[in-house]
N, CA and C atoms as an extended XYZ file, in Angstrom:
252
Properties=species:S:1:pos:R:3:atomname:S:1:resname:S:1:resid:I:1 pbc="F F F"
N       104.510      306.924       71.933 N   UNK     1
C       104.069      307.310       70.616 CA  UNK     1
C       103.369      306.128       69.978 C   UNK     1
N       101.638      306.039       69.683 N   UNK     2
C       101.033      305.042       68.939 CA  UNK     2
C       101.344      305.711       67.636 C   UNK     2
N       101.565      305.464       66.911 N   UNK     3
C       101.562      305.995       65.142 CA  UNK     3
C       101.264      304.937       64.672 C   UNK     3
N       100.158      305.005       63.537 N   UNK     4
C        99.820      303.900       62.284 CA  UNK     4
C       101.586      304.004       61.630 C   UNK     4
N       102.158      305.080       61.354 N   UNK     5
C       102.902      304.888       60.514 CA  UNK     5
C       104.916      304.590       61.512 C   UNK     5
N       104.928      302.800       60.824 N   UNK     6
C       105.986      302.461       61.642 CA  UNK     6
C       107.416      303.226       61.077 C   UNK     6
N       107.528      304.125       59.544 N   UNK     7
C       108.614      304.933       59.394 CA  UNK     7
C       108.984      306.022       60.605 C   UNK     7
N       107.479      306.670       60.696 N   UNK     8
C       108.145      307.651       61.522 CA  UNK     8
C       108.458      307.187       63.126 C   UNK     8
N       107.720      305.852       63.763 N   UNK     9
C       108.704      305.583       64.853 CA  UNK     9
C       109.925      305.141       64.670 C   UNK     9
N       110.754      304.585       64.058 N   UNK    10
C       111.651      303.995       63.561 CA  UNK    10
C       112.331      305.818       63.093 C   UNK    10
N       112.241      306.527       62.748 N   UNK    11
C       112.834      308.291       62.758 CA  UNK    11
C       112.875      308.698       64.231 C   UNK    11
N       111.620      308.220       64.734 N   UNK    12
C       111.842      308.908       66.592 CA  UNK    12
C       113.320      308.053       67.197 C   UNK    12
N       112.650      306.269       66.276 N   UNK    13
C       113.950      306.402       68.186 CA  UNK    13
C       115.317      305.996       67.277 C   UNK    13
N       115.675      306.418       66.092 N   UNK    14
C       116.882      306.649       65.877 CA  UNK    14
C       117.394      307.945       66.252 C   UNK    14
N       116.772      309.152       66.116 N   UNK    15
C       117.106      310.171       66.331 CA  UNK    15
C       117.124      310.659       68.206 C   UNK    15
N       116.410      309.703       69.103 N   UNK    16
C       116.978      309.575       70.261 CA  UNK    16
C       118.173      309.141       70.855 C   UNK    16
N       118.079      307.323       70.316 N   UNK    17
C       119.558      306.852       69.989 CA  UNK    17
C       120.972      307.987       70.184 C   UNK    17
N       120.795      308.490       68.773 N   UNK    18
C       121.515      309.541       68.080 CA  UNK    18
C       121.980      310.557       69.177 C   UNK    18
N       120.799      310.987       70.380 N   UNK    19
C       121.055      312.043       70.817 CA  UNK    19
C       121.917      311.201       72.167 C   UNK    19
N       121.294      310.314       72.240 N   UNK    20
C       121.677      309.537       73.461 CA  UNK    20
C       123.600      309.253       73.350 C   UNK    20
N       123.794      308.984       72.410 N   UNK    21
C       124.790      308.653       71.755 CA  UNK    21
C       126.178      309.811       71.604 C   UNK    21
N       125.289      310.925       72.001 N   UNK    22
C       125.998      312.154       71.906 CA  UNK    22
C       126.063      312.980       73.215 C   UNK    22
N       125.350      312.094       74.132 N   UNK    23
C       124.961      313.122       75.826 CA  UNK    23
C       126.284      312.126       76.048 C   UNK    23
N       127.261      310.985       75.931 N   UNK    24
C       128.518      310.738       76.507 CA  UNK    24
C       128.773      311.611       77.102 C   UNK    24
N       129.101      312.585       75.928 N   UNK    25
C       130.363      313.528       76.586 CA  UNK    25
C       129.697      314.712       76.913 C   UNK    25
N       128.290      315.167       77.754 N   UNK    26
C       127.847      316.587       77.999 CA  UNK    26
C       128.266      316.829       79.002 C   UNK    26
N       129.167      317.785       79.399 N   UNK    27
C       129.414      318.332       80.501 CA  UNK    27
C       128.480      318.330       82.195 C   UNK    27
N       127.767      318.101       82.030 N   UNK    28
C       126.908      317.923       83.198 CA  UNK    28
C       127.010      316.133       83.678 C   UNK    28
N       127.800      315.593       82.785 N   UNK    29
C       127.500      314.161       82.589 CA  UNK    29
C       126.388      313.366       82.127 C   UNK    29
N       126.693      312.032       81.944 N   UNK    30
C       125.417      311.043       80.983 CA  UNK    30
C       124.340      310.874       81.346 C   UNK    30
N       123.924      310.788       82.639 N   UNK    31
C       123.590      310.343       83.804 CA  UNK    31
C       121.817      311.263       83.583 C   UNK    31
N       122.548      312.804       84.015 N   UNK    32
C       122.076      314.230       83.872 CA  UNK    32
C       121.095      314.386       82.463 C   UNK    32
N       121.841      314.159       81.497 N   UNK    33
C       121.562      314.506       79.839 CA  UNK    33
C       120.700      312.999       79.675 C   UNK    33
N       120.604      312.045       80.047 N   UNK    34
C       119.677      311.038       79.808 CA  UNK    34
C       118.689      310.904       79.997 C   UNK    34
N       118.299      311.640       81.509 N   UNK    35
C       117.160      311.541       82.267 CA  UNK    35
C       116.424      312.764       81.526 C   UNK    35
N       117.359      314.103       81.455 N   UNK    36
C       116.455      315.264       80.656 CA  UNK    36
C       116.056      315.030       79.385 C   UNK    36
N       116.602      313.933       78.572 N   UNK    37
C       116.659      313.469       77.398 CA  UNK    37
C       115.215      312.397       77.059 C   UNK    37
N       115.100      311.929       77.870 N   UNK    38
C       114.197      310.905       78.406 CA  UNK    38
C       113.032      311.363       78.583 C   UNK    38
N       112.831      312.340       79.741 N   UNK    39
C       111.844      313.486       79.945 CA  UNK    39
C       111.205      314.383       78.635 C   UNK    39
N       112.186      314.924       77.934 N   UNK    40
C       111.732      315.023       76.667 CA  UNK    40
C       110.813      314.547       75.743 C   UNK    40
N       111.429      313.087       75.747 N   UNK    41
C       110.930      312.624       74.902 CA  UNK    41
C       109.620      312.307       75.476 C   UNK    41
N       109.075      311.483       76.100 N   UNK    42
C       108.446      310.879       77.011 CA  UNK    42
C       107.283      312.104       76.745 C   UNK    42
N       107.314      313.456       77.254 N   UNK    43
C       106.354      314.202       77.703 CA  UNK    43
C       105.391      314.398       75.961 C   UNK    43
N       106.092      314.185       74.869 N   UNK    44
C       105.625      313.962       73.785 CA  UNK    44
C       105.380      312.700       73.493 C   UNK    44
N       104.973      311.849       74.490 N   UNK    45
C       104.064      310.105       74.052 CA  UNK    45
C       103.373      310.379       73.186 C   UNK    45
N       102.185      311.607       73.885 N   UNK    46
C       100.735      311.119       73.920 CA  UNK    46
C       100.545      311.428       72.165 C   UNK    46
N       101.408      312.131       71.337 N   UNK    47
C       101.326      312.752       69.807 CA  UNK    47
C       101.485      311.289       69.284 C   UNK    47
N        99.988      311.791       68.435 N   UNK    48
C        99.417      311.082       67.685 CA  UNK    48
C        99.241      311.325       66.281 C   UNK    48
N        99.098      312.415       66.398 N   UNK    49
C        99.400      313.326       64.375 CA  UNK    49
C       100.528      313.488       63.842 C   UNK    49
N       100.503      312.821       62.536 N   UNK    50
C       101.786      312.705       61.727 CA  UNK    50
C       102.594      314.025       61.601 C   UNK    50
N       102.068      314.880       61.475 N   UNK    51
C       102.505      316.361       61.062 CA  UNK    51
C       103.320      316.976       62.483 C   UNK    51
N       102.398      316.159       63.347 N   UNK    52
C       103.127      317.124       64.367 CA  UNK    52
C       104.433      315.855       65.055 C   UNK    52
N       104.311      314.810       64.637 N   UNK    53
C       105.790      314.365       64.768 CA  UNK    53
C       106.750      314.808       64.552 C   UNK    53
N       106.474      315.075       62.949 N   UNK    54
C       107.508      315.453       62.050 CA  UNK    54
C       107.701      316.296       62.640 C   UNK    54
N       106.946      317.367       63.190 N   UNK    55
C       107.993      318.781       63.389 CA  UNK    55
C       108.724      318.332       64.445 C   UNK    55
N       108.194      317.422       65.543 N   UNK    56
C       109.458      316.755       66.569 CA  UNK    56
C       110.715      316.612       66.141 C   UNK    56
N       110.338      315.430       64.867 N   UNK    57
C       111.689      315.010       64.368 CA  UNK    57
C       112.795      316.370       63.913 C   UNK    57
N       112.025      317.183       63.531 N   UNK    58
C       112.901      318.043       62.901 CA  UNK    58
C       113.286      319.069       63.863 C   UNK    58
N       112.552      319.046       65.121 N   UNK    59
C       113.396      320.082       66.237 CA  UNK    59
C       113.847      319.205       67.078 C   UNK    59
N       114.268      318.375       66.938 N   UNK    60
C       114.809      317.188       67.486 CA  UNK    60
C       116.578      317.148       66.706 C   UNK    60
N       116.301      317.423       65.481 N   UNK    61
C       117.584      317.110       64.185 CA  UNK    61
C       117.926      318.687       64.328 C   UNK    61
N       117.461      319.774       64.469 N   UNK    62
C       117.877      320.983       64.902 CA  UNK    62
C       118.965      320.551       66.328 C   UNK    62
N       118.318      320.364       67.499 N   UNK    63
C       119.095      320.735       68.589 CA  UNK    63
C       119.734      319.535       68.511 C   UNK    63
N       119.883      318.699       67.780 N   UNK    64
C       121.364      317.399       67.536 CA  UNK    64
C       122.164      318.669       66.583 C   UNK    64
N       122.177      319.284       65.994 N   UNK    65
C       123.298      320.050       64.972 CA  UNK    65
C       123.192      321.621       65.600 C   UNK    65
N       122.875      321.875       66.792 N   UNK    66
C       123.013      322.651       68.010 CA  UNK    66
C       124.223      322.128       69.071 C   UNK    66
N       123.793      321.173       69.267 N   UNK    67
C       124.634      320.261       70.017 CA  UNK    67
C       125.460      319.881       69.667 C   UNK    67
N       125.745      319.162       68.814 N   UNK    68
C       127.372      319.332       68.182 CA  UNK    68
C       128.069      320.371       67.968 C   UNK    68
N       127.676      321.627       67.448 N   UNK    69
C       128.819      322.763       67.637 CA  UNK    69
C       129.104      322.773       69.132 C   UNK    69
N       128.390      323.122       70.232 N   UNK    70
C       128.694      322.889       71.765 CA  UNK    70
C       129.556      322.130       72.105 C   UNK    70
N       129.508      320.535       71.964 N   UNK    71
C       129.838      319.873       72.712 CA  UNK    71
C       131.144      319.953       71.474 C   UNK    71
N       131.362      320.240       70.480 N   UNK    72
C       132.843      320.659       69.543 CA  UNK    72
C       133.504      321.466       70.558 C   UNK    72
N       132.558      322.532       70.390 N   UNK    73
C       133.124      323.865       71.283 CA  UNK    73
C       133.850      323.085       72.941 C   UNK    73
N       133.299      322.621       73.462 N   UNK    74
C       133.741      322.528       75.089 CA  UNK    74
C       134.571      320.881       74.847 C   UNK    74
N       134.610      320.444       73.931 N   UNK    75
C       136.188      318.919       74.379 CA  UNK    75
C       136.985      320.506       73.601 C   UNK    75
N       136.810      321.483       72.577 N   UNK    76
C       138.081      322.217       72.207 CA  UNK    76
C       138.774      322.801       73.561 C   UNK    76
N       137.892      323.263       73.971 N   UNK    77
C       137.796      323.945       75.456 CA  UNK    77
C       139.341      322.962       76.248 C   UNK    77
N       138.052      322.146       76.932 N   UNK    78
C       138.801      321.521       77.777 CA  UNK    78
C       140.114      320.831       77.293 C   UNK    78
N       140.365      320.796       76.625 N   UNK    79
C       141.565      319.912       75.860 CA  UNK    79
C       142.359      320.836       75.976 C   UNK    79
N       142.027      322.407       75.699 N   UNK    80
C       143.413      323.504       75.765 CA  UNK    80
C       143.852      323.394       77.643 C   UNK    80
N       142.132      323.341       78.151 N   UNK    81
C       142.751      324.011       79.529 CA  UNK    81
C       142.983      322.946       80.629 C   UNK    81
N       142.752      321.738       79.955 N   UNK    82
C       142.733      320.442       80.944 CA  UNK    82
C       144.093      320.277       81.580 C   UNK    82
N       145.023      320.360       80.273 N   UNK    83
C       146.285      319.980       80.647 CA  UNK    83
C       147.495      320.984       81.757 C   UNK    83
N       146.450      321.984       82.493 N   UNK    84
C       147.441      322.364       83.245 CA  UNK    84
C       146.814      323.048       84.692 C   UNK    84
């Protein structure tokens, strides 16, 4: 990502961070969720228009508050059915 504007890189790679930070615990493992995570991001370098960042950022901040009900949902999961 070249952007004149250094706010919105500084929004990209916190909100990667963020996601990165949260593939710990994905069921497929870190490993898995990093590389697809990575890929993601990556295949959106070449964006160069402010407008269309933003909508990154914001379907980016969507599937982080997607992802947390999930990954809520499956440690509830496994925590009932781990123990036996």
């Amino acid at each position: 990502m070249t952007s004149t504007n250094p706010a919105l890189r500084h929004q990209v790679i916190r909100i990667y961070k963020e996601l990165l930070f949260m593939g710990r615990e994905y069921p497929h493992g870190y490993d898995y969720f990093r590389t697809r995570l990575h890929k993601a991001f990556a295949s959106q370098q070449h964006v160069t228009d402010e407008e269309q960042i933003r909508r990154g950022i914001e379907r980016a901040e969507f599937v982080k508050k997607v992802s947390r009900y999930f990954l809520k949902r499956y440690r509830t999961l496994r925590h009932r059915y781990d123990k036996f």
